[in-house]
C-alpha positions, 0 to 999 in steps of 0.5 A: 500500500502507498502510505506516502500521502495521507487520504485527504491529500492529493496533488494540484494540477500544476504540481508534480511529485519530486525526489531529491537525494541531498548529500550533506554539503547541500542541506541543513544538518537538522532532520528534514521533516515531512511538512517542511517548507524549504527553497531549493538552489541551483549550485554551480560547479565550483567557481562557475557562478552563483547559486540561484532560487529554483523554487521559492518554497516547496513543501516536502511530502516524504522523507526516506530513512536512509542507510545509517552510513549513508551522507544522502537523504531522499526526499519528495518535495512537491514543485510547479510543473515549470520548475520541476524539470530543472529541479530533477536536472540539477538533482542528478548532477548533484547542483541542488541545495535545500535551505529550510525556511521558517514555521509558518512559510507559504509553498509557491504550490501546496497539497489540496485537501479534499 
């Protein structure tokens, strides 16, 4: 059974569902909890630019336990449509950094409640 979601919560159309794997360097030593409000930054290869906002403030829906000696933690993190390809590229290289925002912070896109 799929116990990611809880039965009153559902997806907005113009969201989408993503998983990131963030290693250490790239986010908050604290847990990441379902129900954080985070903003997700690209970041460029060493001494190629500077990071940019991807998305403002995206809600994570599920965190995975990981393996006790593992540095990566993998998280579903709900998106707008737009960003959500980017969000998966920089993922897969490695150039996605999470910051934790403040209790009480709007996501660009939320959960519906049915």
């Amino acid at each position: 059974a799929n116990t990611m979601f809880t039965v009153d919560n559902v997806v907005p159309d113009g969201g989408q569902l993503v998983g990131v794997a963030a290693t250490t360097v790239l986010r908050p030593s604290d847990q990441l909890r379902p129900d954080d409000i985070v903003r997700l930054y690209s970041v460029p290869p060493e001494g190629s630019g500077d990071s940019e906002t991807v998305v403002e403030a995206a809600r994570i829906v599920h965190v995975a336990a990981g393996a006790p000696t593992s540095d990566l933690v993998h998280v579903t993190v709900l998106v707008p449509d737009e960003d959500a390809a980017r969000v998966v590229q920089l993922n897969a290289y490695g150039q996605l950094g999470i910051a934790t925002l403040p209790d009480g912070t709007e996501p660009v896109i939320d959960l519906l409640t049915e």
